[in-house]
KEKOL-201377 format. One record per residue (C-alpha): residue in three letters; x, y, z. Coordinates in pm, whole numbers, plus 50000, padded with zeros to 5 digits. Each point is the difference from the previous one (the first is absolute). Layout:
BEGIN
ALAXYZ
...
***
This chain:
BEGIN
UNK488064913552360
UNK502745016750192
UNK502654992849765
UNK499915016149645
UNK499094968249758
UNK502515012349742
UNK503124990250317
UNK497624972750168
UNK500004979249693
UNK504085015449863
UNK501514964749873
UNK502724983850278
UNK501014970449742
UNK500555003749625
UNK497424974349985
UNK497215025050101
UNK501175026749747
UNK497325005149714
UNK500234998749671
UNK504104999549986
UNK500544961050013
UNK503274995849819
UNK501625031650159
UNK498894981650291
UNK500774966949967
UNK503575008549834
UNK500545023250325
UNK499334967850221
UNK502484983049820
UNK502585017550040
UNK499615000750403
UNK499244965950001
UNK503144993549805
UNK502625029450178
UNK500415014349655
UNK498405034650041
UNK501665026949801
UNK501715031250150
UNK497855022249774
UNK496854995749927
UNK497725026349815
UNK495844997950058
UNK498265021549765
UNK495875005949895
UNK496855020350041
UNK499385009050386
UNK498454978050217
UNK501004969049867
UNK502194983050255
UNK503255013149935
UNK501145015650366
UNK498134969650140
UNK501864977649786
UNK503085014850136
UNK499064994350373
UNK499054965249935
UNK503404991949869
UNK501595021950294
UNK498064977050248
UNK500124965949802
UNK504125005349995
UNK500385006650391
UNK496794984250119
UNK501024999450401
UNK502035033649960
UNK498545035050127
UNK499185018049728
UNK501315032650129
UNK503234984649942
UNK499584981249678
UNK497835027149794
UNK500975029649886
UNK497205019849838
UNK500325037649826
UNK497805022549862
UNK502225009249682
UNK497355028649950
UNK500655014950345
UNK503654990450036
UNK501474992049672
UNK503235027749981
UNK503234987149950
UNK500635010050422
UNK496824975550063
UNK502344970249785
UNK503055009350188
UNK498374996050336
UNK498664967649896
UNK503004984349812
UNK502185007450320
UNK497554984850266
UNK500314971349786
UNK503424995850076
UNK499284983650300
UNK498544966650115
UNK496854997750125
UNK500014964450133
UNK498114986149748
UNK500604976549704
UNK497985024049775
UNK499215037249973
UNK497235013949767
UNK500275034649858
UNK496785009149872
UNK499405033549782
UNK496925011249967
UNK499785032249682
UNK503114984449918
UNK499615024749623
UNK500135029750249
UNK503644999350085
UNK502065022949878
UNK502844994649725
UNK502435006950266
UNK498324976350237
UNK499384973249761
UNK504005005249939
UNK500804992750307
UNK498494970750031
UNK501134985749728
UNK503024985450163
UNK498034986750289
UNK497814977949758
UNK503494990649782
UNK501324988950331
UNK497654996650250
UNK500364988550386
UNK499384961250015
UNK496824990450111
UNK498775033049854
UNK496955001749776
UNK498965030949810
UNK496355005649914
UNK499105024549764
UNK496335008449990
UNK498695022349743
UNK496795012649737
UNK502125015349759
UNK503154977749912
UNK500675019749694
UNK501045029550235
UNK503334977550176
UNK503435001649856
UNK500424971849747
UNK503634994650206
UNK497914992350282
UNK497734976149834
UNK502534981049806
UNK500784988950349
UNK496144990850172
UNK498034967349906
UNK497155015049910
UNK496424989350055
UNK496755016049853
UNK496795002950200
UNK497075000049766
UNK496995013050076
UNK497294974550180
UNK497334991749781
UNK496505010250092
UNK498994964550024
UNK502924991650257
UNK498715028950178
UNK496704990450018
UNK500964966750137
UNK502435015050278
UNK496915023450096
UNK497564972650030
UNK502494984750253
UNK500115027850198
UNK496425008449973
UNK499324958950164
UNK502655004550239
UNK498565032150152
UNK496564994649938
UNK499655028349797
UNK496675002849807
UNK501325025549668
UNK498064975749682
UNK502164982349788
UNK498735027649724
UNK501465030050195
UNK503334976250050
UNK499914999449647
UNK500575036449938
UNK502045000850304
UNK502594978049818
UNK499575015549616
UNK500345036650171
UNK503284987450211
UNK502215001849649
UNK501934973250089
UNK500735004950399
UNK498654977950231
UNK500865025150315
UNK497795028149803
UNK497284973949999
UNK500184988550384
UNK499835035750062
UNK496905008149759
UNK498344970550136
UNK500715010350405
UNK498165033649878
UNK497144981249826
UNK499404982950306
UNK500575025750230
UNK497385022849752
UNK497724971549987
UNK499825004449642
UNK497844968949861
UNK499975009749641
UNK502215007549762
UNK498075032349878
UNK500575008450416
UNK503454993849982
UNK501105019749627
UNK498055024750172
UNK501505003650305
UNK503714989149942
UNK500885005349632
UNK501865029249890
UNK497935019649707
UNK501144990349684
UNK499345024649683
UNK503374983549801
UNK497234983849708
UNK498275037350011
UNK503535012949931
UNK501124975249732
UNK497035006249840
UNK500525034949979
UNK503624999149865
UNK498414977649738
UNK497085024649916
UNK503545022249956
UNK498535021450304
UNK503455012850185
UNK497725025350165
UNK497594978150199
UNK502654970250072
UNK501965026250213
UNK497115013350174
UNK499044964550079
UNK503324995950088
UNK500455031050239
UNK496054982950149
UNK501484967850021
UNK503835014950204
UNK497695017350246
UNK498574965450134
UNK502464978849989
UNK503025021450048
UNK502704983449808
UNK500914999549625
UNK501314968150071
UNK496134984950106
UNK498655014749676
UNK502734986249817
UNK499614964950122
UNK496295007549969
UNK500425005649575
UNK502314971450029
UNK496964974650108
UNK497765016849765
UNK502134991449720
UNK500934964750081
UNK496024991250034
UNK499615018149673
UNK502474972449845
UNK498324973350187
UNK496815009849842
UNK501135005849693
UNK501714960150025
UNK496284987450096
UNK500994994850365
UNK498115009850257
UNK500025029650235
UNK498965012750395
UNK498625035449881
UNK496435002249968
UNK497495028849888
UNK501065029749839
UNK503874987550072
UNK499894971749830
UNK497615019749713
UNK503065025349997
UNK502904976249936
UNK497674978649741
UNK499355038849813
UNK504055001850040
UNK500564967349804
UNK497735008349735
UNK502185036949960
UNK503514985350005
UNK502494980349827
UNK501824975550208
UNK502905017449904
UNK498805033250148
UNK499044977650327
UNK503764985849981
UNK501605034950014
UNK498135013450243
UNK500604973250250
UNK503645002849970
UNK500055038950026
UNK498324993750330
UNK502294973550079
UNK502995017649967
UNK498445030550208
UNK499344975050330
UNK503544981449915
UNK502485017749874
UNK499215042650139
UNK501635005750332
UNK498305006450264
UNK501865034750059
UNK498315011849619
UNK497225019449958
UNK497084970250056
UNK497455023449848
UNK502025016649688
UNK500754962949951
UNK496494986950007
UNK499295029649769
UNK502334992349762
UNK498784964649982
UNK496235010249906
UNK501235026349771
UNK502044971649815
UNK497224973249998
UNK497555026249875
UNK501935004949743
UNK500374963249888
UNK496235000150091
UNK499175023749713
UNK502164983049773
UNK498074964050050
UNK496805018849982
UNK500275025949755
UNK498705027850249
UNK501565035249940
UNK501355006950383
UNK498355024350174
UNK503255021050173
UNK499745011650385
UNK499385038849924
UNK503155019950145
UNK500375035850011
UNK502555009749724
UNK501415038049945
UNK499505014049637
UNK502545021749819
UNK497445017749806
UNK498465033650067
UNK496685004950090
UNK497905029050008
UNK497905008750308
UNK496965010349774
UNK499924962849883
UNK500274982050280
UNK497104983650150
UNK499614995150366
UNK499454961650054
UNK499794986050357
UNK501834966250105
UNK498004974450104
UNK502424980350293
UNK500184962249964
UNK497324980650214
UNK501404971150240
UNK497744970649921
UNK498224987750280
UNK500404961750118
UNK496584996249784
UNK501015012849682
UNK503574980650045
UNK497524967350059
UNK497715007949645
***
């Protein structure tokens, strides 16, 4: 396989996307029928077709047309101050031969205000022919001026089963020998994006990896988010933070762990609704010990305080004060479902009072222990 399989098998039709049918057969439509808006807004979890959805419309509007000319795609992330929308609203000024121009921005929440300003005029009044795309993960983070004027259309994440299906495809078509079983996983550990899956499964297949104990073992990132809840729910701050720091040194974003306690407690409400869940062992004996310890209203509020830390904190804060904050908060609401007293992280405070040197007691300070990947596994 020379080609990557996550570009080999990208969708070239809105009939090929997966598991966004009525985004896509709307967006056919509308091409079919000349009646595209100038603004349209694509928004959802990464990974789930919105840039390709873009390109699709880009090359079903000017099918013969060079696509140098016809497409316009920015990185908004890279190239989103208001100079960037300047540069782009003036080259727009001019024809380019074509009956239809396609202006997709990729990170369209990381322009600036100024930027976003700037182009507000351009999308009130835009060139004819002209198409804006805005692509983006975090919606919440673009001007509602700038909305007001987008059709918008939300990307959901692919189910596991639709995932599974497009996998077994690929898996026939390049007589690739992964089990159904490992597929399985493949698709349940994707959350939702079918290009994280093509990729998992090109490594699979690459690894050999036959089983699915071969591939959690090989591919999966370690997970100690149950080990953690359950700690905050014992009411022990102490060891969920060294857990924590354990946990940061592996994976090496807040923002992993966070979506890591996010899973934990959505299979924790599956469970606790009689469904059924992918963990097995000592994970799955973790989150069924969680369901027993908690209220659903405890499991409620801590989902949205992790929410609201991967949706709504910039990414210019502090993304380990923040994550922080967020276990110190559902430890709290932890001990409050439970009825656990909270055992506090112990911090070095100065005392006012006087002490005399004949009564003080020389005590050594034993340093905090890093767990090692076994302990974090228990």
């Amino acid at each position: 396989m020379s080609e990557p399989l996550h570009l080999k098998y990208r969708p070239s039709a809105f009939s090929e996307m997966v598991g966004q049918r009525l985004t896509a057969v709307v967006l056919d439509k509308m091409v079919a029928n000349s009646k595209v808006p100038s603004g349209l807004l694509f928004s959802g979890p990464s990974g789930t077709g919105k840039t390709t959805a873009a390109r699709i419309l880009a090359s079903t509007l000017s099918p013969d047309a060079d696509p140098t000319m016809t497409v316009i795609e920015i990185d908004a992330a890279s190239n989103g101050g208001v100079a960037d929308v300047r540069a782009l609203t003036e080259s727009l000024r001019y024809s380019n031969g074509s009956q239809w121009r396609v202006v997709i921005l990729d990170e369209a929440h990381s322009l600036t205000r100024d930027a976003f300003n700037a182009l507000l005029k351009t999308l009130e009044e835009p060139p004819t022919g002209t198409v804006f795309v805005l692509v983006t993960t975090e919606p919440h983070k673009i001007p509602e001026t700038v909305v007001s004027r987008l059709m918008e259309f939300e990307f959901r994440r692919v189910s596991p089963e639709e995932i599974f299906d497009r996998l077994m495809v690929v898996n026939a078509a390049e007589s690739i020998t992964v089990p159904a079983d490992v597929l399985q996983r493949i698709a349940y550990d994707a959350d939702g994006s079918v290009r994280r899956a093509l990729m998992s499964l090109e490594k699979a297949h690459l690894a050999d990896l036959m089983t699915v104990v071969q591939y959690v073992e090989a591919t999966a990132v370690k997970d100690v988010s149950a080990r953690l809840l359950l700690a905050l729910a014992h009411g022990d701050n102490t060891m969920a933070f060294r857990l924590a720091d354990a946990a940061l040194g592996i994976v090496g974003h807040p923002s992993v762990l966070a979506e890591q306690v996010t899973r934990c407690l959505r299979d924790v409400l599956v469970l606790r609704g009689g469904g059924q869940i992918h963990a097995t062992g000592k994970a799955l004996e973790d989150r069924q010990t969680i369901v027993s310890l908690l209220g659903i209203d405890a499991v409620y509020s801590a989902i949205k305080i992790v929410w609201d830390l991967k949706t709504k904190v910039r990414p210019s804060d502090d993304p380990r004060g923040n994550l922080d904050l967020a276990l110190a908060l559902i430890g709290q609401i932890f001990a409050k479902s439970t009825g656990h007293t909270q055992v506090a992280v112990q911090v070095a405070v100065p005392v006012a009072a006087v002490v005399q040197p004949s009564t003080v007691q020389s005590v050594p300070t034993a340093e905090p222990r890093k767990l090692s990947l076994a302990e974090m596994q228990m």
